[in-house]
C-alpha positions as CSV (number, residue, x, y, z in Angstrom):
1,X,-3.6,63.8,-120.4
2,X,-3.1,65.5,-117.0
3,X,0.2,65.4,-115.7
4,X,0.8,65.2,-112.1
5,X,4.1,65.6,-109.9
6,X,4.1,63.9,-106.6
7,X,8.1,63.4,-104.3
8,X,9.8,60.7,-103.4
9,X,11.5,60.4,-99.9
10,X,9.5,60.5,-96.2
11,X,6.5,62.2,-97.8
12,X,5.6,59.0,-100.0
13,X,4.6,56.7,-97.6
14,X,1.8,59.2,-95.6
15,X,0.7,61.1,-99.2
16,X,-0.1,58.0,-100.8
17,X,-2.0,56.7,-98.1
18,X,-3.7,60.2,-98.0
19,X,-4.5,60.1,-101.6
20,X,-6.2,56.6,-101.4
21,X,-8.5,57.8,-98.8
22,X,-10.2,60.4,-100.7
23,X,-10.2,57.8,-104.1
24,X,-7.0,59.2,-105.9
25,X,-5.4,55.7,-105.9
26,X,-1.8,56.2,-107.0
27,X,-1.2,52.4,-108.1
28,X,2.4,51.3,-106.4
29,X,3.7,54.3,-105.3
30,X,3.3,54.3,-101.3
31,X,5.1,50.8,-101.7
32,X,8.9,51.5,-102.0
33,X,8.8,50.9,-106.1
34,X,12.5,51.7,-107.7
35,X,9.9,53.1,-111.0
36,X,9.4,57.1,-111.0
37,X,5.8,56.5,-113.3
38,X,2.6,55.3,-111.9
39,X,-0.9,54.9,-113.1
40,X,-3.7,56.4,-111.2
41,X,-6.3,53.6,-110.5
42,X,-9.5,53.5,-113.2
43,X,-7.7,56.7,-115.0
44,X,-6.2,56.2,-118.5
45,X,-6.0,60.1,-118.8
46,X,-3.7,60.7,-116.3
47,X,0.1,59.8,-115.5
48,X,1.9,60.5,-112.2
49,X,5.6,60.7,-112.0
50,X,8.1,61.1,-108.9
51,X,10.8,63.9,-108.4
52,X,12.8,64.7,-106.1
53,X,10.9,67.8,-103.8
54,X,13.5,70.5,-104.6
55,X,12.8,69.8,-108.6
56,X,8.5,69.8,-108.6
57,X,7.9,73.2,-108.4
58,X,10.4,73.7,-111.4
59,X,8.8,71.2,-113.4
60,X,5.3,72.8,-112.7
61,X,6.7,76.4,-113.1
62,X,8.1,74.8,-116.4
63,X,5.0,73.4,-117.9
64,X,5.7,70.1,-117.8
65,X,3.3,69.1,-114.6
66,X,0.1,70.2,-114.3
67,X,-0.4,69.7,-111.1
68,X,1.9,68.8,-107.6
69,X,2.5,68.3,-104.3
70,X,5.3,69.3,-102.9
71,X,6.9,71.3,-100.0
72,X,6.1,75.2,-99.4
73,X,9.9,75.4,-99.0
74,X,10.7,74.1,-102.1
75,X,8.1,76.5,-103.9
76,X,9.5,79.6,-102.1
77,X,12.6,78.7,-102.9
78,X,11.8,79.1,-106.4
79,X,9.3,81.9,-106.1
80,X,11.5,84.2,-103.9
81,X,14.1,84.8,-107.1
82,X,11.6,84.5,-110.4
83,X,8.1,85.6,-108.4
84,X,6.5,85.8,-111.8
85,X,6.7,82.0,-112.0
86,X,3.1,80.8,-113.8
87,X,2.5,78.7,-110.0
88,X,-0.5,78.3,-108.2
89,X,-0.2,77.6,-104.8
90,X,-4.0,75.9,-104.4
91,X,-4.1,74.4,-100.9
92,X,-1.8,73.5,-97.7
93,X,-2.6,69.8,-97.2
94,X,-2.3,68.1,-93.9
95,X,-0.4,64.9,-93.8
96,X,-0.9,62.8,-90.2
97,X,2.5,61.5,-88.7
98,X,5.0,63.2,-90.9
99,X,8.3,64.1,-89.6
100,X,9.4,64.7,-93.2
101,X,12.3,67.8,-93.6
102,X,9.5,68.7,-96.3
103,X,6.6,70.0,-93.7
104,X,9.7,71.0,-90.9
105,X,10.3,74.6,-90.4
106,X,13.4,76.3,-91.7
107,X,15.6,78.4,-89.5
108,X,18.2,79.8,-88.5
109,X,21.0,78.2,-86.3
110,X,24.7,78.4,-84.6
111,X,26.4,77.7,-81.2
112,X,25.3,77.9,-77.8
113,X,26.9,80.9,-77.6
114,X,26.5,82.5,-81.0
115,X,24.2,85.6,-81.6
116,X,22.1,87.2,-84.5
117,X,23.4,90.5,-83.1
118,X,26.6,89.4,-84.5
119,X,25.6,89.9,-88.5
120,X,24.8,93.7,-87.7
121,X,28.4,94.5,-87.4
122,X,31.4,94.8,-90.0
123,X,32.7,91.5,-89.7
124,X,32.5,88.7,-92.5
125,X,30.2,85.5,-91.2
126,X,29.4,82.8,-93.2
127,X,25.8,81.2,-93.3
128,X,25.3,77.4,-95.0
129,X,22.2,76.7,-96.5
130,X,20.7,74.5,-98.9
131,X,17.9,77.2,-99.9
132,X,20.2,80.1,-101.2
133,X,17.7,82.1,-102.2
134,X,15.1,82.0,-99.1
135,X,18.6,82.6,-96.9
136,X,19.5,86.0,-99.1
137,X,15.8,87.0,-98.9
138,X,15.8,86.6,-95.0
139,X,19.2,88.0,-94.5
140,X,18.3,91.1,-96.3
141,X,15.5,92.0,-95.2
142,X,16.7,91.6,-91.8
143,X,19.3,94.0,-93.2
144,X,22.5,92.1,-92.1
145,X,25.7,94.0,-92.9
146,X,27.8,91.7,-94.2
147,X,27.7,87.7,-95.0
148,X,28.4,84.9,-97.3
149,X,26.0,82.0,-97.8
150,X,27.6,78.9,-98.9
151,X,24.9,77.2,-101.0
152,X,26.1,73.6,-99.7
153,X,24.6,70.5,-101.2
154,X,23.1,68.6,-98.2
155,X,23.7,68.6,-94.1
156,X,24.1,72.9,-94.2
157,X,23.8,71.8,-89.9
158,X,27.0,70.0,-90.0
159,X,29.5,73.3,-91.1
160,X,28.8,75.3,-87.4
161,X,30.9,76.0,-85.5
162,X,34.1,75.0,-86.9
163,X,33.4,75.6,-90.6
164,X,30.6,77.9,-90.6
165,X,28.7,80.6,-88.4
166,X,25.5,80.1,-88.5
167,X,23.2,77.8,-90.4
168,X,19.6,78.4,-92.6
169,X,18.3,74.2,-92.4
170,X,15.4,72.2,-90.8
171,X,14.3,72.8,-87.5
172,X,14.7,69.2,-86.6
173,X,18.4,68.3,-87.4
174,X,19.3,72.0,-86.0
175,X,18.0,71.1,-82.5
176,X,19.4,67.4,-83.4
177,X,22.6,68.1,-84.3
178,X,22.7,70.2,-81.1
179,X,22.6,74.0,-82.4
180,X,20.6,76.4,-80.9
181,X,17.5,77.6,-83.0
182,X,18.0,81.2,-83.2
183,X,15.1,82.2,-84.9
184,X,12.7,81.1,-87.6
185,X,12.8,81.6,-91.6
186,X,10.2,79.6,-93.0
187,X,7.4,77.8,-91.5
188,X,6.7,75.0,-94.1
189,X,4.0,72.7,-95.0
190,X,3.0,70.2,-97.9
191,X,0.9,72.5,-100.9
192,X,-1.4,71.6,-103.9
193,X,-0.4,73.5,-106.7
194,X,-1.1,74.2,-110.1
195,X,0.6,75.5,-113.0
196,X,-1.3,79.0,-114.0
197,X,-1.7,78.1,-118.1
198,X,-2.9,74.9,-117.1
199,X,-5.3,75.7,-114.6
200,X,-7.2,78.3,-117.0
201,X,-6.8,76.1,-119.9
202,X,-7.2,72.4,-119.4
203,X,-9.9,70.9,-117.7
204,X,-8.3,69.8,-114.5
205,X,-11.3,68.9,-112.3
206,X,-11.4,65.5,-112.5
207,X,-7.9,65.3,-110.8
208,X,-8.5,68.6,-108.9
209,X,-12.2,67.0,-107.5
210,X,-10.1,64.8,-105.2
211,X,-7.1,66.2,-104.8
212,X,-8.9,69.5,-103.2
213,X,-11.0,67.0,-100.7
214,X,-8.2,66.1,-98.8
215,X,-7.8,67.3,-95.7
216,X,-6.6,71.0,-95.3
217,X,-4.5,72.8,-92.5
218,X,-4.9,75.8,-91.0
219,X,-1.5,76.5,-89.2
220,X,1.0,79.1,-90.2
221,X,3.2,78.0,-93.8
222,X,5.3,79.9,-95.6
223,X,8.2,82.8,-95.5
224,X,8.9,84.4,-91.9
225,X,9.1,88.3,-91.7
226,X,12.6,89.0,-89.7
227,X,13.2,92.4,-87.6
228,X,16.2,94.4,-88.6
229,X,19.1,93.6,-87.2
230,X,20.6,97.1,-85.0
231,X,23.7,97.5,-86.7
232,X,26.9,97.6,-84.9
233,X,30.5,98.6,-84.9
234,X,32.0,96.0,-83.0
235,X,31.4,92.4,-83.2
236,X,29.2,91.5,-80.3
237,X,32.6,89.5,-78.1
238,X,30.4,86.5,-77.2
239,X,29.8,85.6,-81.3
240,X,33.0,84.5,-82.7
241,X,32.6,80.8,-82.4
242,X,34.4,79.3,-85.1
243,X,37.3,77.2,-84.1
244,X,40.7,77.3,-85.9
245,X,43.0,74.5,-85.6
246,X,46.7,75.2,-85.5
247,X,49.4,74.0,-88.2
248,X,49.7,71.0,-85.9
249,X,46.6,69.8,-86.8
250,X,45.6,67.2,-89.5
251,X,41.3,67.9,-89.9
252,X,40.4,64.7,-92.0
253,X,36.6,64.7,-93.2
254,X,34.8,61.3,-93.5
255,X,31.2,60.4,-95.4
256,X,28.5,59.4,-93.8
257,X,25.2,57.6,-95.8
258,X,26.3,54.9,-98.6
259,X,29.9,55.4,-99.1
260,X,30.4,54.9,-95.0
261,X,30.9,51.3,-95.2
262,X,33.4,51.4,-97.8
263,X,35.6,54.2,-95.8
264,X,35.2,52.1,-92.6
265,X,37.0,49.2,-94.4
266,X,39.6,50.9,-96.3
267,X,40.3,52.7,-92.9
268,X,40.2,49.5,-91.3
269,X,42.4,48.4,-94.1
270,X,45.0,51.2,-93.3
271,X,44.7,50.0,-89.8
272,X,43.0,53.0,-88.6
273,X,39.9,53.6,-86.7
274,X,37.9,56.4,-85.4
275,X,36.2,56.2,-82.5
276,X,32.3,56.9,-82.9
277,X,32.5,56.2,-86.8
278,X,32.0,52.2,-87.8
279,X,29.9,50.5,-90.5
280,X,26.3,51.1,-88.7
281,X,27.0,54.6,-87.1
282,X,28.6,58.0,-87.9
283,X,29.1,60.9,-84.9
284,X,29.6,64.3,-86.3
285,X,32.3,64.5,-84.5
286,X,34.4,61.0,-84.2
287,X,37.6,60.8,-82.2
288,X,40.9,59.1,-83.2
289,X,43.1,57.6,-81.3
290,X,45.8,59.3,-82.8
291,X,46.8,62.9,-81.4
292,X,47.0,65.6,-83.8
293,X,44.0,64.5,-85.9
294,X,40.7,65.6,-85.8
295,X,38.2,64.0,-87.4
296,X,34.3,65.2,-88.9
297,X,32.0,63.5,-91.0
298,X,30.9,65.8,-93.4
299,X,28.3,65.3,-97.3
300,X,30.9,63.7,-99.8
301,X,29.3,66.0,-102.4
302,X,30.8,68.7,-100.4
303,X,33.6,67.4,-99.6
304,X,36.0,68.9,-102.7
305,X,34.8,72.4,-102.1
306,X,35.9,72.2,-98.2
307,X,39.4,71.5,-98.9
308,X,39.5,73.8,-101.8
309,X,38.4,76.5,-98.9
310,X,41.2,74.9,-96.4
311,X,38.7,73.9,-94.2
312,X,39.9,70.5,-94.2
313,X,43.7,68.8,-95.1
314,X,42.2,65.2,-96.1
315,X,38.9,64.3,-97.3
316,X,37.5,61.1,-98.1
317,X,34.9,61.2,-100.8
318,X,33.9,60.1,-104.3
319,X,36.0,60.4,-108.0
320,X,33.1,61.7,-109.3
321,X,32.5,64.4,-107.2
322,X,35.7,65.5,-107.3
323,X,35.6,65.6,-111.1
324,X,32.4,67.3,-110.7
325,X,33.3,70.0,-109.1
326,X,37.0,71.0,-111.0
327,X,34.5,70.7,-114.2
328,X,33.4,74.1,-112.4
329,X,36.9,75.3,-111.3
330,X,39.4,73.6,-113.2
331,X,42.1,75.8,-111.0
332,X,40.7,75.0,-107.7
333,X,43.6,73.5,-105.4
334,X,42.4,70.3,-104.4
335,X,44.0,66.9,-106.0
336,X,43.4,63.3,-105.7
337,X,46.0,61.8,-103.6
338,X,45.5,58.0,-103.3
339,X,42.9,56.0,-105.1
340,X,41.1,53.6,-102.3
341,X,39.9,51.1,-105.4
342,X,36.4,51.0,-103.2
343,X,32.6,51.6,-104.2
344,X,33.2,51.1,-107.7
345,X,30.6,52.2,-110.2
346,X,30.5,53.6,-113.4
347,X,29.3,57.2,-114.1
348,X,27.9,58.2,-117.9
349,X,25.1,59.2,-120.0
350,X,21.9,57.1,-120.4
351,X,19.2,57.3,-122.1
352,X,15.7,55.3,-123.3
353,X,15.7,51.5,-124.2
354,X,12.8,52.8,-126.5
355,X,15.7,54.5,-128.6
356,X,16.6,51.4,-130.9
357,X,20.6,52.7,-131.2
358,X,23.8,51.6,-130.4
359,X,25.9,54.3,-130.2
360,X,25.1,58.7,-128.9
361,X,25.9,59.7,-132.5
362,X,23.2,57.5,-133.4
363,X,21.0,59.1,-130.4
364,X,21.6,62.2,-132.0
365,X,20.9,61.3,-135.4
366,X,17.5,60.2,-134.3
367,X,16.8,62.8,-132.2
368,X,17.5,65.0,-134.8
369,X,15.8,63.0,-137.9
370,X,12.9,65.4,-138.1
371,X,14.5,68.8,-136.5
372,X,17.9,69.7,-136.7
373,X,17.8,72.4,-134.9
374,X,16.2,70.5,-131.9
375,X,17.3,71.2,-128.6
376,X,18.5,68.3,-126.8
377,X,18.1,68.4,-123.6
378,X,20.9,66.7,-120.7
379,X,19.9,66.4,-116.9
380,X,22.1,65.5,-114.1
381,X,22.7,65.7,-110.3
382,X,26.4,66.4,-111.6
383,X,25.8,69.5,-114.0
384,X,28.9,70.6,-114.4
385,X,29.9,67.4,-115.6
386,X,26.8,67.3,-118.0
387,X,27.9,70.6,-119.1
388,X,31.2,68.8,-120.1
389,X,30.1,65.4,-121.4
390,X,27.9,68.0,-123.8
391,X,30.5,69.9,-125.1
392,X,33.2,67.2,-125.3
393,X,30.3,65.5,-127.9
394,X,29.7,68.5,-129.7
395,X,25.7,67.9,-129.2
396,X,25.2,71.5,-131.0
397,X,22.1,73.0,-129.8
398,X,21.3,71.8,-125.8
399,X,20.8,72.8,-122.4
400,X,21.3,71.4,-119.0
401,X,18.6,71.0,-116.7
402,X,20.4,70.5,-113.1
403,X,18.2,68.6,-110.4
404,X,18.7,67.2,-106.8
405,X,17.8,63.6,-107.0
406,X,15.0,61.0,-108.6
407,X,17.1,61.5,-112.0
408,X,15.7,58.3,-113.6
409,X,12.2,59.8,-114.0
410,X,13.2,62.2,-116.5
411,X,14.1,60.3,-119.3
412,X,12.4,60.5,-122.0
413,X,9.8,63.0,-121.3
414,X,11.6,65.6,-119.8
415,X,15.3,65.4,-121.4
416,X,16.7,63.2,-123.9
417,X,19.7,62.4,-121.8
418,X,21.0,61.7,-117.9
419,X,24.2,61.6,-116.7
420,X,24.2,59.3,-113.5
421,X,26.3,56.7,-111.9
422,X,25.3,53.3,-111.4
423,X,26.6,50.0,-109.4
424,X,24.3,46.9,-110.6
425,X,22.2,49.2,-113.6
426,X,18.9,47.9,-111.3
427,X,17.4,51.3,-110.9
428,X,18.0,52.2,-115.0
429,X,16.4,48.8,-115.8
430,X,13.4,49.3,-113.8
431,X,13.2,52.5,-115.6
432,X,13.7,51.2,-118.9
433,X,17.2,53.4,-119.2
434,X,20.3,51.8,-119.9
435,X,24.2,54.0,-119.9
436,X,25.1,54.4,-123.9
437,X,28.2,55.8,-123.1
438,X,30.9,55.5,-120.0
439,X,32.5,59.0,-118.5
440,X,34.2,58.1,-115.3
441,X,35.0,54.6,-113.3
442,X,34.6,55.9,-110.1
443,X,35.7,54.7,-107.0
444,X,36.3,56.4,-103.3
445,X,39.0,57.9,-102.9
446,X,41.2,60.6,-100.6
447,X,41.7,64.5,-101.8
448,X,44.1,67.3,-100.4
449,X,45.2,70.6,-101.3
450,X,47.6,71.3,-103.8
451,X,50.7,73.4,-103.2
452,X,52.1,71.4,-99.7
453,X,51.4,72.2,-96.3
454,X,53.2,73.3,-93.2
455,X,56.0,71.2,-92.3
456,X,54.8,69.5,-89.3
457,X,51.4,68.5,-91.1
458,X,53.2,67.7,-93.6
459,X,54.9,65.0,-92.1
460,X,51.7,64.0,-90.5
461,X,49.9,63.7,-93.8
462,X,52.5,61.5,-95.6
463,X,52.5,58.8,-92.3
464,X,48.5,59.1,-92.8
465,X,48.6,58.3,-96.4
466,X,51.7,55.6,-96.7
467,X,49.5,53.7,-94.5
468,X,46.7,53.5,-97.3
């Protein structure tokens, strides 16, 4: 059987249409199925499943995938910490019409008036990024002096210039989200590639004859070389763009994406609104009506972290991410401070309908029946809360694959269990998966810092939250 690795997301639509054309005929996935497994047309010996982009060349690296396409960002990512990785980039493939963040450049971003001068000089600056390790490759070999990258989650674009510097993300929501493109780090592109065993050992050519037929590109992909950065004693004056609020000031962070809706009503609920932010659109930057608050709409899953940091006072964001993230630091001080009862779902572990059990300690059992030793494997969007649920079950022997989204599509090949939340169990029943075992009722709720604030915000806060 070859195994194949193809993404979900923008590139789905143009790559399947791509692969028809040269008589790989993926059956279903260009249109919009919830199922991550697909059939390739008049082939019995081959299986194609969809992962999120970030997690292919992991699973290829891993020896689980034969053969994927994927971004070159996402495969640097990987290669630029464990080089010796058994992949083989084969080809760049060119994909009409795609505006997906996969083929966009990466580089770096920050205020109008922000410079890359600045990160020659002595002073601290903080650089958001969701590639960590392409971001400390540039950065050092441009020799910076002295930085911190804060490996966000999603939206690195949205921390400048208030909570951030600069910013390593897309070319296309840096100039979007009105930053200016201060130089490049990685020039893209969508790449055949192989796993290195696989390629010397199995005969691939029947998937390969196609695949390698489809139309090439000859632009520019991959890492960007940076010039050294002159180092400097003194912070270049025009650089410093990061905007502190005073004590007086109450900085509330909102979600955008699917929990918007439900914060629009219990706002509306607490009779407040915020100019710019309603059930259809989000500005980075709404205003309230209200003086003394300002207002940003930030990633949810970030959301904990940023008031941890003081970056914000109030945050509106999901139980289960804050759970998630004090399953990493249990002393962090951030608290939830009113439950909003909205966007209820329930978060837990799930695993095959072809397991005939009722129960995880039967799961384990027949996991187990032939190897007690066996590894069992648990994948989640929320590892530090897989890392809990394992230990909390005393599964013995297992490890905990983190990944960044399409989580259904590992069970039961590649792990025996997920932890993920679900509203109506649709996307598990289309999957086969069904939850065994319930960790969290979550629902949306509002965070803040532990340990009080200054008196004036403090009286500012309480109004804010009696009226919720």
């Amino acid at each position: 059987m070859i195994r194949i690795a193809l993404p979900r997301g923008d590139l789905r639509n143009p790559l399947a249409s791509a692969l028809e054309e040269v008589g790989f005929e993926v059956v279903d996935y260009g249109s919009g199925s919830r199922a991550y497994r697909f059939d390739v047309k008049d082939r019995s010996d081959m299986t194609v499943r969809v992962f999120s982009d970030r997690d292919i060349p992991i699973q290829v690296a891993s020896g689980n995938y034969d053969l994927a396409i994927c971004s070159r960002i996402s495969i640097d990512e990987l290669l630029t910490r464990y080089p010796k990785e058994s992949i083989v980039p084969l080809r760049m493939i060119n994909l009409s019409d795609v505006s997906a963040d996969g083929s966009d450049s990466l580089v770096i971003g920050g205020a109008a008036e922000s410079d890359l001068s600045a990160l020659g000089s002595r002073e601290t600056y903080t650089v958001t990024t969701e590639f960590p390790n392409i971001a400390l490759r540039y950065l050092t070999e441009m020799q910076a002096r002295n930085y911190r990258i804060l490996d966000v989650w999603a939206q690195p674009e949205a921390w400048p210039p208030e909570d951030a510097d600069f910013t390593i993300a897309a070319e296309s929501v840096v100039v979007k989200e009105g930053l200016q493109v201060l130089s490049h780090v990685h020039r893209g592109g969508i790449w055949l590639i192989a796993n290195k065993n696989s390629l010397a050992m199995k005969n691939l050519s029947l998937a390969l004859g196609p695949l390698l037929s489809m139309q090439s590109s000859e632009q520019n992909s991959g890492l960007v070389h940076p010039e050294p950065v002159e180092k400097l004693e003194m912070t270049p004056a025009r650089t410093r763009t990061r905007q502190r609020d005073t004590d007086n000031t109450v900085r509330i962070a909102v979600p955008d994406g699917h929990a918007q809706r439900h914060t629009v009503k219990a706002l509306a609920d607490a009779g407040i609104f915020f100019d710019g932010y309603d059930e259809t659109v989000a500005v980075r930057r709404p205003s309230s009506s209200e003086s003394g608050i300002s207002v940003k709409v930030f990633r949810p899953q970030d959301m904990p972290r940023a008031v941890a940091m003081g970056l914000f006072d109030l945050a509106m964001t999901g139980r289960d991410w804050l759970e998630n993230f004090l399953s990493l630091y249990p002393e962090a001080p951030v608290e939830e401070l009113v439950d909003l009862g909205l966007s209820e779902y329930k978060l837990g572990a799930v695993i095959s309908n072809e397991l005939d059990v009722d129960s995880m300690d039967q799961a384990i059992a027949e996991w187990r029946r032939d190897d007690p030793d066996r590894v069992i494997r648990v994948t989640s969007e929320y590892a530090a809360l897989a890392d809990k649920y394992a230990r909390t079950n005393r599964l013995g022997r297992y490890s905990v694959i983190p990944i960044s989204g399409a989580s259904e599509g590992f069970v039961p090949e590649d792990a025996e269990i997920l932890i993920e939340g679900t509203e109506t169990g649709a996307t598990l029943a289309a999957n086969n998966l069904s939850m065994i075992d319930v960790m969290i009722w979550s629902t949306n709720c509002i965070i803040g810092r532990k340990g009080g604030y200054p008196d004036r915000q403090q009286t500012m806060i309480n109004s804010i939250l009696d009226k919720f």
